[in-house]
N, C-alpha and C positions, 0 to 999 in steps of 0.2 A: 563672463556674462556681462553685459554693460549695464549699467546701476541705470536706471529710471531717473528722470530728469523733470520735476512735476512743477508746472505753473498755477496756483489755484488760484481762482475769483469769488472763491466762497470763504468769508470768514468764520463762522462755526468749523466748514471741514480744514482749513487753514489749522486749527488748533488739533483739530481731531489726527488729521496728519504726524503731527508735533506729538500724541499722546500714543501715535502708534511707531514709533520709533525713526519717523523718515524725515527728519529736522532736516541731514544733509542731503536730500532729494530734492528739499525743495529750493528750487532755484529763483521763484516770482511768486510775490501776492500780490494782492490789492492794497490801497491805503486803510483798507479800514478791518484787513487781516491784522487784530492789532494782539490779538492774543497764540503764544505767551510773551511776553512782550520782550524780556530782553533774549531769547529764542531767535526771536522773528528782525531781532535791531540791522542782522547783516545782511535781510536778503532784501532784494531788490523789489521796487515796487514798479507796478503797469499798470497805475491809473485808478480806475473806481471800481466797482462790481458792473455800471452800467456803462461807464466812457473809460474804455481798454486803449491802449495804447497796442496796437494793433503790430506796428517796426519793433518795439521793444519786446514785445514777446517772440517775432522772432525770432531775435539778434540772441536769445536765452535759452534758443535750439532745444525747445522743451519735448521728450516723448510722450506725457501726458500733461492735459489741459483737463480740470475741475470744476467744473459748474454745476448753477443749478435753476431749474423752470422758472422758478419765482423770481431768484436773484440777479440774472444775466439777461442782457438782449440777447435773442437769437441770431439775430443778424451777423450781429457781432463775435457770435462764436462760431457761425457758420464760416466766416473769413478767416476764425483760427483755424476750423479744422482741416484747411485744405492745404495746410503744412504740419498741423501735430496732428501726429500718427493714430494714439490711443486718447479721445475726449471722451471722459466720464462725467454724465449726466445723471443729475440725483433728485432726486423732487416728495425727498419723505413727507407723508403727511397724516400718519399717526405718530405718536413716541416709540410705538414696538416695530417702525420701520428703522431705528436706529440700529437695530440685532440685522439687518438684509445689509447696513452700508458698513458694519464692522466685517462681516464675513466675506463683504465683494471688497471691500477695501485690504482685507488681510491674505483673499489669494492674488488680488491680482500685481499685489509687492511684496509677495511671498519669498522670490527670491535673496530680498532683504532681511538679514539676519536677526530675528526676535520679533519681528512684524506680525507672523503668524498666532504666534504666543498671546503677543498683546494686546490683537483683536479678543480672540478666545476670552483673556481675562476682562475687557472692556462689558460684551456678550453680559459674564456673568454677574458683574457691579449691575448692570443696566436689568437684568433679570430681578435683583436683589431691589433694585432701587422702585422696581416697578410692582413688586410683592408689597413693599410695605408701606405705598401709596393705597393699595388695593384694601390693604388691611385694616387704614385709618376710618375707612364706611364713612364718610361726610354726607350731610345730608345737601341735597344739589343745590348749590345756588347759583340762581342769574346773574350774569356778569355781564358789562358790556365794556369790552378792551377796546382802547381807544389809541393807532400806531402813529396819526397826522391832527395837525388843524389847520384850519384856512386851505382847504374844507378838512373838516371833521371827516377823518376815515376809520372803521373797523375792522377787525375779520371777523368771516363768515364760520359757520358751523364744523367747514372740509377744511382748516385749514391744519396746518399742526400746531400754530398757538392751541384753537381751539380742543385739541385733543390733549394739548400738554393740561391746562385749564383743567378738560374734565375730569382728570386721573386725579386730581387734587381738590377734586369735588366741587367746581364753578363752573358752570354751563354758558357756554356764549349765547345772548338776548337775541345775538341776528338769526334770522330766517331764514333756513336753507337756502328757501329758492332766491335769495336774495344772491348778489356778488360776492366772491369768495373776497375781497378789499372794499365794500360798499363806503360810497361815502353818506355822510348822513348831515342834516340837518339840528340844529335846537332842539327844535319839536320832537324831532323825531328820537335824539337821546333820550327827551324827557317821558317819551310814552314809551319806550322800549319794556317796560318790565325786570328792567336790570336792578337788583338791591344793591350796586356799588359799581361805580364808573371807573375802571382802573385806566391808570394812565400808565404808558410804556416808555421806560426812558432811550429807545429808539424805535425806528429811526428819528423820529421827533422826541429831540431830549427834551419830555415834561420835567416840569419841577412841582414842588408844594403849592408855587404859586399860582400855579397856572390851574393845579384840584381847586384854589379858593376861588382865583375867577369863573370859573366853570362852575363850582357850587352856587354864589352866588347868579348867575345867570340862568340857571337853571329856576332857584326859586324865583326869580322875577317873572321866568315865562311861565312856570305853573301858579304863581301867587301865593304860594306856602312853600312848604317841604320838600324838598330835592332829595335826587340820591345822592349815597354818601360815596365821597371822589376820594383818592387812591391812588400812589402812585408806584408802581411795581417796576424789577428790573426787569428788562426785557428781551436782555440776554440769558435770562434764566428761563423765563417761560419762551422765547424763538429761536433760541441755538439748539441744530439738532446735531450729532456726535459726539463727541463723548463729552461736552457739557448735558446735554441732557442729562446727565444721569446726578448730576449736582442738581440740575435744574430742577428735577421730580422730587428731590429734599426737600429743593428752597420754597416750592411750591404748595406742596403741603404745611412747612411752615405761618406762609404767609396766609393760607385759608383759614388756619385757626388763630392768627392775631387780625385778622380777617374780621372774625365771625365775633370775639371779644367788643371788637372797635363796632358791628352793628346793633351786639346788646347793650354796650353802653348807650349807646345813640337812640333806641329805644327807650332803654329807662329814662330819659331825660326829654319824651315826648317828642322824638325826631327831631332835635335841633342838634349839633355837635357838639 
């Protein structure tokens, strides 16, 4: 039977591949498939998620091509698929759609020896991970995740941040009816209703300094109290496969040193 030949453009399933036993399948990532890292050191890179090297996938005679809605131009994978045969399109956008991309990831490189197996045991980490999210009852809190600046962009309510978020008990501030990546203004941070502006260290790697400028700016345009800024991994709460299922730890983690860093900020009359 000829072994599958997989080129992915997605770095969360890049890894999730890797964690389902098909390291020597894959023949092409992205630059920014960067995990696991010395895993991924030999295979060949085609460019970005959004600027493919179109000859070079190719020339890598792949039987499957790995994408995803958010991640890929369409354009751009429509001119892959009219040479790779099998293109898997994946566009999760709760956390428990990670249980649909273990089971379609696990038959359809089943013939792959232990692949089967490894989805299944994926499946039940990720069931496990998602009980004892469930189990922690946090009381909700407004968040408002912050992925870009210049301009200041968020996600919206649909997206799977936001669902990673609420399992861990933080509600995204934006408004459904709003853009699933809405960009936003100052103002419009400052009147969100968010108790804590989390910054995501991608795709715009924030830092601590970038929460203090933004704290600061914030109290200048309200003339007192800001919310309090944040700055979270962002592979933890936007990688969906089989990091999610770290990610639903780390997330709950971080709500409750979270919710510490808001009481003290309270008892000290809203200043940090």
């Amino acid at each position: 039977m000829t072994q599958p030949r997989i080129v992915s453009l997605v770095p969360s399933l890049t890894e999730m591949l890797c964690a389902l036993g098909l390291r020597e399948q894959l023949v092409g990532r992205t630059g920014f498939c960067i995990h696991p890292r010395e895993s991924l050191r030999d295979v060949p890179k085609v460019g970005g998620t959004k600027d493919v090297d179109v000859e070079r996938v190719r020339a890598l005679a792949p039987t499957h091509l790995v994408v995803n809605v958010d991640e890929n131009d369409r354009e751009t994978v429509e001119r892959l698929a009219a040479f790779v045969p099998h293109v898997m399109v994946t566009h999760p956008l709760v956390a428990e759609d990670n249980l649909g991309l273990f089971e379609r990831f696990g038959a359809e490189f089943a013939q792959v020896p232990g692949v089967r197996d490894a989805a299944t045991a994926l499946s039940l980490r990720l069931r496990d991970a998602l009980d004892r999210a469930r189990a922690r009852r946090f009381e909700p809190l407004p968040v408002l995740y912050l992925i870009w600046k210049d301009p200041w962009m968020s996600v919206g309510s649909e997206t799977f941040v936001a669902s990673m978020l609420a399992h861990a008990g933080m509600r995204s501030s934006i408004d459904a009816a709003q853009p699933r990546y809405p960009e936003l203004t100052l103002a419009q941070i400052a009147d969100s209703g968010a108790r804590a502006v989390l910054l995501s260290s991608e795709p715009y790697r924030f830092e601590e300094r970038h929460c203090e400028s933004l704290r600061e700016a914030l109290a200048r345009h309200s003339g007192g109290a800001a919310p309090h800024c944040a700055t979270i991994d962002g592979e933890m709460a936007s990688w969906y496969g089989s990091r999610a299922i770290d990610g639903l730890d780390y997330l709950v983690g971080y709500r409750e040193r979270l919710g510490r860093q808001l009481d003290r900020v309270a008892a000290h009359g809203g200043t940090r």
